[in-house]
C-alpha atoms as one frame of an Amber mdcrd trajectory, in Angstrom:
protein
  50.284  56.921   8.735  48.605  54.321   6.348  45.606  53.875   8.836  45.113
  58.022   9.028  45.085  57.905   5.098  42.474  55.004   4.843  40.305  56.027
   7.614  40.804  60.124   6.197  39.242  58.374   2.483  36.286  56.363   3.791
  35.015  60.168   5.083  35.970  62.257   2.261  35.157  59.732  -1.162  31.743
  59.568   0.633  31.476  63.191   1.368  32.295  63.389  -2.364  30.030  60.395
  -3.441  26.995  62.035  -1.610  27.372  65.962  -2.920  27.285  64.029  -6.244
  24.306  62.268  -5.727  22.792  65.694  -4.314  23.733  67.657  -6.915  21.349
  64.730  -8.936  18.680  65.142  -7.103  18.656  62.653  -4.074  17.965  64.681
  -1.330  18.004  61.483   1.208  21.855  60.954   1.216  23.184  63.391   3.683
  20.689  62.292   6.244  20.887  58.908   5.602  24.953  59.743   6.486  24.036
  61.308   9.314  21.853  58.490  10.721  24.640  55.788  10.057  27.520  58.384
  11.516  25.314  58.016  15.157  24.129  54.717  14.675  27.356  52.811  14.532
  29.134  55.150  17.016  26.498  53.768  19.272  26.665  49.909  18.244  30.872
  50.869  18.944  30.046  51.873  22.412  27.190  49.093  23.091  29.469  46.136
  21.677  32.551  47.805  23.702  30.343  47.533  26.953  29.288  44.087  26.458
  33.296  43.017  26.573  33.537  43.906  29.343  31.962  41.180  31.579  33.706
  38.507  29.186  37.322  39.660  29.141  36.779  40.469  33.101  36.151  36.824
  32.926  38.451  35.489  30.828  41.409  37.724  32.515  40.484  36.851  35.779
  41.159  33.024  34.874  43.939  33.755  33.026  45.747  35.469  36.028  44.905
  32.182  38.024  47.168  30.509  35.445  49.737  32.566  35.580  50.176  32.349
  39.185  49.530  28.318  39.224  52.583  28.623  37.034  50.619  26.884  34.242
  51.382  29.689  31.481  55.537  29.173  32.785  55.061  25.146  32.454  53.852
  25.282  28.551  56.632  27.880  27.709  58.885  25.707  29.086  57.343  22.818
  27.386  57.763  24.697  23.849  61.326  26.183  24.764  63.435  23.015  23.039
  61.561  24.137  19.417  63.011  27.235  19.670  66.512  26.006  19.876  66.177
  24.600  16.174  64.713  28.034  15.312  66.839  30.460  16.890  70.160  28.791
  16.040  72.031  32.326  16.635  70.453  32.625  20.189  73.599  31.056  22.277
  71.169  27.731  24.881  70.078  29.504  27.643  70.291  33.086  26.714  67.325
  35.573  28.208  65.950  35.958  24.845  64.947  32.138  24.519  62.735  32.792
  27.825  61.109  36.225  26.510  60.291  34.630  23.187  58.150  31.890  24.753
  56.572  33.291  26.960  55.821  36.080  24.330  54.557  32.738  22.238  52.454
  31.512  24.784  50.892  34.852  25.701  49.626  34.643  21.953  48.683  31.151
  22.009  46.428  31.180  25.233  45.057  34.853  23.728  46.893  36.999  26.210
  47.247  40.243  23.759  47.583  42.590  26.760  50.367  40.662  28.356  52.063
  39.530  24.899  53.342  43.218  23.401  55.460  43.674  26.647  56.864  40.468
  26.684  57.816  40.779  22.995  59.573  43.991  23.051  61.469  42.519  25.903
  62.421  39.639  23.609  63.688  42.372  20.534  65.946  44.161  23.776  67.485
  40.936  24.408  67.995  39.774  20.734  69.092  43.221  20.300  71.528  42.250
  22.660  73.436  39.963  20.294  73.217  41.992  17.376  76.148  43.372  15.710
  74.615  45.633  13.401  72.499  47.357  15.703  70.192  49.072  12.722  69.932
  45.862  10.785  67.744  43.280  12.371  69.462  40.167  12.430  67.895  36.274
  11.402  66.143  35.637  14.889  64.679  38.696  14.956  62.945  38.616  11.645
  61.830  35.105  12.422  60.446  36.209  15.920  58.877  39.301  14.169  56.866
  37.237  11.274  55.968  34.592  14.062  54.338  37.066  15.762  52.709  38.947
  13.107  51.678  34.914  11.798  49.920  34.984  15.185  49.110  31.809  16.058
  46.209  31.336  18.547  44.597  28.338  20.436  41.586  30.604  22.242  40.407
  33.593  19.885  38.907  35.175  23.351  38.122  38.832  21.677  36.694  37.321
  18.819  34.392  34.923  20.558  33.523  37.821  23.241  32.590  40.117  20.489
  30.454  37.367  18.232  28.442  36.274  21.756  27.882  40.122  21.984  26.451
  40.713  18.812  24.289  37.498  18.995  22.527  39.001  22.217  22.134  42.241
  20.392  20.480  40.414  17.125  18.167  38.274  19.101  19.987  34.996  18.448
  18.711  32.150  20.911  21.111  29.182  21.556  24.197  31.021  19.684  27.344
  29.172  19.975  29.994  31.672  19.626  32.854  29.158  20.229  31.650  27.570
  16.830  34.617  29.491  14.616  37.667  27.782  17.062  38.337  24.510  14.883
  38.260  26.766  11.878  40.727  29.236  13.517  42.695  26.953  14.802  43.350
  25.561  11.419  43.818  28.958   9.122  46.255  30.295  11.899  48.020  26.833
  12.070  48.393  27.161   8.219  49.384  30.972   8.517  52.681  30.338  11.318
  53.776  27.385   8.953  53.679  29.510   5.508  55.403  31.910   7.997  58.108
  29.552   9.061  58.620  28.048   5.413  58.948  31.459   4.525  61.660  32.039
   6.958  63.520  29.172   7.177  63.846  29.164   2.921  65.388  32.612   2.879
  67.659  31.985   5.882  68.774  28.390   4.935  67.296  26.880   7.785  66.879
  23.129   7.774  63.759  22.056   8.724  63.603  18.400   8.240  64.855  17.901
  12.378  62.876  15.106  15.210  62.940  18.273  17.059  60.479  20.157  14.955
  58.792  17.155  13.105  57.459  15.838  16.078  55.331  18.521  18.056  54.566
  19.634  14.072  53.347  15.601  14.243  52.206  15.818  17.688  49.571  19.033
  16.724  49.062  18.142  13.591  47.329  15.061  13.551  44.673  14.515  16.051
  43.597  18.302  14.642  43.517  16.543  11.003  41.608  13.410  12.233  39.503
  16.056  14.227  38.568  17.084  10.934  38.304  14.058   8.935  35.736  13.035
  11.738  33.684  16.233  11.459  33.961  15.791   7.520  31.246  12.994   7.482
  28.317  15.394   9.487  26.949  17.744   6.835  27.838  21.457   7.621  25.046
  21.992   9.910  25.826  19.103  12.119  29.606  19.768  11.931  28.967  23.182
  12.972  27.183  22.286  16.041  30.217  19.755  16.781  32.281  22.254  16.330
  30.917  24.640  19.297  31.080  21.700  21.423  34.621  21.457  20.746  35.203
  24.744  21.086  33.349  25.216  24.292  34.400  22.162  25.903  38.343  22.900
  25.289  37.849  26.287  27.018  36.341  24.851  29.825  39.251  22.407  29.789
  41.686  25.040  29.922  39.797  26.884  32.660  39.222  23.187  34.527  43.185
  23.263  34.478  43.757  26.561  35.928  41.834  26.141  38.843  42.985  22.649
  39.063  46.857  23.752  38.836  45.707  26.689  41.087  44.714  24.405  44.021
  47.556  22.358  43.619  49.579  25.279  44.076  48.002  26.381  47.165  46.610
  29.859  45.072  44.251  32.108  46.447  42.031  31.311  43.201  39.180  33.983
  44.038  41.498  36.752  44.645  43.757  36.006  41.979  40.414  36.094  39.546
  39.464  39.451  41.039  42.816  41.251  40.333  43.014  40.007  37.210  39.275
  40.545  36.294  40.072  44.070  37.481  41.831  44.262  33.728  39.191  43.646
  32.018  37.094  46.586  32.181  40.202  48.484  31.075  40.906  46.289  28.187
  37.197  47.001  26.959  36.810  50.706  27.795  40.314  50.999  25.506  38.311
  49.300  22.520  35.524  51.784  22.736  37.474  55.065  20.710  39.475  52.501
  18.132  35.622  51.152  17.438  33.819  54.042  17.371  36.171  55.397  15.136
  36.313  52.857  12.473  32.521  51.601  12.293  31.683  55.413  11.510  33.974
  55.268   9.041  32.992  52.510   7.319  28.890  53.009   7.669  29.655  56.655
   6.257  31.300  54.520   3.225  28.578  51.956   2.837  25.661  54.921   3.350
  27.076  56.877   0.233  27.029  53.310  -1.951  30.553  53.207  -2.504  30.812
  49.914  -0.859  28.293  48.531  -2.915  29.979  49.741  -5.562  33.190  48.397
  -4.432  32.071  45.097  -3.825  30.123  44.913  -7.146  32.877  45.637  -8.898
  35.654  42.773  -7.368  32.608  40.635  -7.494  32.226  41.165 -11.266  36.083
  39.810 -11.369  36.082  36.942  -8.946  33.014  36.164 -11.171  34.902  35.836
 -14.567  37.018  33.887 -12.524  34.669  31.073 -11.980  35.057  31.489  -8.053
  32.113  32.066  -5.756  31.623  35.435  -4.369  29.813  34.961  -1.023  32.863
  34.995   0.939  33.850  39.138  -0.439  31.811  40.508   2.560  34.537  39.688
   4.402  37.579  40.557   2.645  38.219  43.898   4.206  38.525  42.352   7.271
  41.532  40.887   6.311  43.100  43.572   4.482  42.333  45.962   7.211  44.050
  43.685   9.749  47.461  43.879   7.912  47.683  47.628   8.782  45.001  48.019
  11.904  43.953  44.675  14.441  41.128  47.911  15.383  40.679  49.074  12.112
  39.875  44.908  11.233  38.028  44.801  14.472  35.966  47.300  13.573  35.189
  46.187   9.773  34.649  42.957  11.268  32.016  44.107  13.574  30.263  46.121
  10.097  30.176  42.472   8.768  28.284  41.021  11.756  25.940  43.916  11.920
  25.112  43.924   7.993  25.049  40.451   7.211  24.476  38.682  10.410  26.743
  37.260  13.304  25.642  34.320  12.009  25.939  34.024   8.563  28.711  32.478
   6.329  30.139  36.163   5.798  30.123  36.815   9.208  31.688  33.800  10.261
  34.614  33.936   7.733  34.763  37.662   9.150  35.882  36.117  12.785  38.166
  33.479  11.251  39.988  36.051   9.327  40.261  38.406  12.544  41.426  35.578
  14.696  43.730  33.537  12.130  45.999  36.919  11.057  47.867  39.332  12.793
  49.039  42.949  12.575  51.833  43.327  10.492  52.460  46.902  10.037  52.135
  47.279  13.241  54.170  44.607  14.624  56.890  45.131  12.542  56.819  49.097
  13.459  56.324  48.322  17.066  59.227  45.630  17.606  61.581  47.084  15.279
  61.347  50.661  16.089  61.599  49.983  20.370  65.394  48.352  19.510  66.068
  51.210  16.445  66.132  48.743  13.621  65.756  50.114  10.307  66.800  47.795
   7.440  64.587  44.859   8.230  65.798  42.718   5.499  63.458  40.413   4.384
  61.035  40.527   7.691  58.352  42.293   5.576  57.888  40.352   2.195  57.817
  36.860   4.505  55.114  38.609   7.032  53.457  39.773   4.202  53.140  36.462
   2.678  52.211  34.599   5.688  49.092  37.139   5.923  47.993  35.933   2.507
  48.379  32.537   3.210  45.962  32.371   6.568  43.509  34.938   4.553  43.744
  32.505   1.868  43.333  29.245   4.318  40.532  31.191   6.130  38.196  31.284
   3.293  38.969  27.650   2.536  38.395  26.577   5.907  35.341  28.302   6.569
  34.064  26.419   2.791  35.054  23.118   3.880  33.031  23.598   7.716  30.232
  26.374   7.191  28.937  25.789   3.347
């Protein structure tokens, strides 16, 4: 309902902003309307069709995993933090295995196979409930993980950034140049999430169990950091697509690795799964099309400029620098839409460059929040829960702290 009503006032303030500027005498506006309505419904459709060799790709490897068993080993490897998190989930309960793997779904960028698996997780939590329309403490901490949406491998958001660098000329673009950054404002984002959490429901943190995988990811990725901290941004940047690039190959290395191991037909298993892929991209193409119109409709009229010039004028009685506004929609768009943001994100790219610092901090944002509305309507609404407590003000707060850590993070690497 919130999407229709934004996506309904992009069209109609600029329908209104443009008669106005008719009425005064610029008789350019409605075609210049016009020409961005087609325009971006074409980039939508172009930048839709150029996913659809990457997530074939990146599916079909992903599928090898899954049958190697590799995606089962690291859920089982994370299953003992979720003891210390879940304490109402009785050891050994079905919920504890369709939380993880719902988890690692997100982690290794699996968004087609991570919605089933999590409303599996809210049936079996459901399962212990004794209110039935009141969601209980695991839920609402297994709700704002999720919408915290933690992520090793933004895949969409690296597919889309490559695609966009072919269609801007861009020779030698790294598009795996944004994972360190990601990495860290979605790290940041799951543990203002969990703080969040844990302080409302009493939960003690301070536990070996937690402190040391917290310990275990936290510090090579902080002395990754300190290390890249003495190259200046340029140079960092370039180590950073090596990094990026090299731990995808990695994980792909493993697959096929675990896949041989296991005695898995590795080509066919890539083909079925590839066979995803075009669907994945071909269901992009209407949620795209639909919100880049939108939004180049807005921006023809002026009211973005507008818009933009106005928070500017505040940020800049603030002191604070202004360069990273560009992409602030993205991340207020993602709270209610992960298409809507997708799209916005993609108006970034195309305005400012894929390549530039607004564009950049455009595909951190996308890949370091999650959707919240959505999530929590999604989750809560497939088990019948109504009063979800305090799921919303924690989610809500975890969204500001990785848009927050976003913007810092892409300072410290990209200016």
């Amino acid at each position: 309902m919130v999407l229709n009503l934004v996506w309904l006032g992009f069209f109609l303030s600029a329908f209104v902003a443009a008669v106005i500027q008719l009425l005064q005498g610029d008789l350019t506006v409605l075609p210049k309307l016009l020409t961005a309505m087609f325009d971006s419904a074409k980039t939508g459709f172009e930048i839709s069709l150029g996913l659809v060799g990457v997530m074939a790709l990146w599916l079909g490897f992903m599928k090898i995993g899954e049958r190697a068993g590799m995606i089962d080993a690291f859920a089982r490897g994370v299953n003992p933090v979720f003891r210390h998190l879940f304490p109402g989930v009785p050891s050994g309960h079905p919920a504890q295995g369709a939380m993880t793997m719902n988890m690692s779904a997100n982690l290794l960028g699996l968004d087609n196979a991570a919605t089933p698996l999590g409303l599996k997780a809210m049936q079996e939590l459901q399962s212990l409930n004794p209110k039935p329309d009141t969601a209980t403490n695991a839920q609402i901490m297994f709700l704002v993980l999720n919408t915290a949406g933690l992520t090793l491998i933004p895949t969409s958001v690296i597919a889309i950034r490559q695609t966009m660098a072919v269609k801007q000329g861009l020779v030698g673009f790294n598009a795996a140049d944004i994972f360190l950054p990601t990495l860290l404002a979605t790290a940041l984002s799951l543990l203002s999430a969990l703080i969040a959490v844990a302080v409302v429901q009493r939960l003690p943190l301070w536990r070996a169990g937690l402190l040391l995988p917290l310990a275990a990811f936290t510090v090579p990725v902080v002395a990754l950091v300190v290390w890249l901290g003495q190259f200046p941004p340029d140079q960092a940047s370039q180590w950073m697509g090596v990094i990026g690039a090299g731990f995808i190959l990695a994980v792909v290395a493993l697959f096929l690795l675990g896949g041989a191991i296991r005695r898995v037909n590795v080509y066919e298993a890539f083909v079925d799964g590839a066979k995803e892929g075009f669907g994945v991209a071909v269901q992009i193409i209407p949620y795209l099309v639909a919100m880049l119109v939108a939004i180049a409709v807005f921006r023809a009229s002026g009211l973005m400029e507008m818009l933009m010039g106005a928070i500017a004028t505040g940020v800049s009685a603030l002191g604070l620098p202004t360069d990273f506004l560009p992409a602030l929609p993205v991340g207020l768009m993602k709270i209610l839409s992960g298409s809507g943001a997708r799209g916005v994100m993609v108006d970034v790219m195309q305005t400012y460059g894929v390549d530039s610092f607004a564009g950049k901090l455009a595909a951190i944002i996308q890949g370091s929040t999650e959707t919240t509305f959505y999530v929590l309507a999604v989750y809560f609404g497939s088990v019948g829960v109504k009063n979800t407590r305090h799921a919303l003000p924690c989610a809500l707060f975890a969204d500001l702290a990785g848009m927050v850590a976003a913007i810092g993070v892409a300072y410290a690497f990209f200016k």
